[in-house]
C-alpha positions as MATLAB code, in Angstrom:
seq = 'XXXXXXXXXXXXXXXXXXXXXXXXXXXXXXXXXXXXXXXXXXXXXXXXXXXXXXXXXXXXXXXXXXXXXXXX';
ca = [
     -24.879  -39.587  -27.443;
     -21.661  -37.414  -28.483;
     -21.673  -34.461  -31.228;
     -18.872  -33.854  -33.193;
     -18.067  -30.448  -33.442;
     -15.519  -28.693  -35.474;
     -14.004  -25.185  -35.275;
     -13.269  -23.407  -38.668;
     -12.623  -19.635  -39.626;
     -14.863  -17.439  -41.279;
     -13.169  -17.597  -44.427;
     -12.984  -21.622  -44.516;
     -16.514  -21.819  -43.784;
     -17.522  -18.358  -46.451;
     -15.445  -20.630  -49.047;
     -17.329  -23.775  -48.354;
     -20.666  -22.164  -48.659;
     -19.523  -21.007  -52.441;
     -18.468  -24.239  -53.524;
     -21.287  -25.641  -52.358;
     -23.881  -22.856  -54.337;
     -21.602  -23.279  -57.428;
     -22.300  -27.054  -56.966;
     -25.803  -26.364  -56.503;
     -26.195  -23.880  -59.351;
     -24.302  -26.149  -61.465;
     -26.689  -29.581  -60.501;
     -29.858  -28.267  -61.368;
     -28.488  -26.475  -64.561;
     -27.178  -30.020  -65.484;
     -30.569  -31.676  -63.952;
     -28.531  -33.908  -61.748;
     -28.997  -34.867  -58.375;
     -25.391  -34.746  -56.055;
     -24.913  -34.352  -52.172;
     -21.479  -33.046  -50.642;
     -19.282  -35.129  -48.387;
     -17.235  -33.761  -45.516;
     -14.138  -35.621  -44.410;
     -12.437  -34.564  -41.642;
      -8.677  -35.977  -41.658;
      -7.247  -36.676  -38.197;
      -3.113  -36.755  -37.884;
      -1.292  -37.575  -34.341;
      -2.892  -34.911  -31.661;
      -0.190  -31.685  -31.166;
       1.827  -32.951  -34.304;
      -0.016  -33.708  -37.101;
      -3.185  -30.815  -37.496;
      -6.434  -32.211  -38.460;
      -7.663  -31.113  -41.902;
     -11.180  -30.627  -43.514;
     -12.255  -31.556  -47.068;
     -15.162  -31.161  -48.796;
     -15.771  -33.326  -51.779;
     -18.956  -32.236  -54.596;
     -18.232  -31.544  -57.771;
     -14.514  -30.714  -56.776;
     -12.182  -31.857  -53.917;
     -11.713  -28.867  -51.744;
      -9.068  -28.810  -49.344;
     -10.374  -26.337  -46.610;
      -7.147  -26.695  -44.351;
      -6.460  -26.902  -40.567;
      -9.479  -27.000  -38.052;
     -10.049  -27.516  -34.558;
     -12.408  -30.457  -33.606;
     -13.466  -31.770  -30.854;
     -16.571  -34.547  -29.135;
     -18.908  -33.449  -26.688;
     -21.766  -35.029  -24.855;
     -25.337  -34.085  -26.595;
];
C-alpha cells in the first residue's frame, strides 16, 4: 500500500482550515449537507510545480506544494 503525502506551508494549510470552517459555519446555517474536495494538479516534474485546490463552497487555489508517495 502507498500514502500520498503532500508538503504545504503553514499559511496554505492555516488558509485551508478557514475556508473550510466558513464552509462549515455556512452549511449548517443553510441546513445543507457538503464535503470538500482536494485536487492536487501535477505539471512535468522540475518544470511545471504541482498545485493544490480545494473545492467547497468556493474554488480555492492554495498554490505550489511538494508531494510525494511512500510505502505505508
Amino acid at each position: 500500500m502507498r500514502r500520498l503525502e503532500i508538503l504545504m506551508t503553514d499559511e496554505q494549510y492555516n488558509y485551508m482550515v478557514e475556508e473550510r470552517d466558513y464552509g462549515n459555519r455556512t452549511n449548517i446555517e443553510e441546513e445543507t449537507f457538503c464535503s470538500y474536495e482536494l485536487c492536487l494538479h501535477i505539471g512535468s516534474p522540475d518544470v511545471i510545480p504541482a498545485t493544490l485546490e480545494m473545492k467547497m463552497i468556493n474554488t480555492i487555489d492554495l498554490g505550489e506544494v511538494e508531494w510525494s508517495f511512500s510505502k505505508f
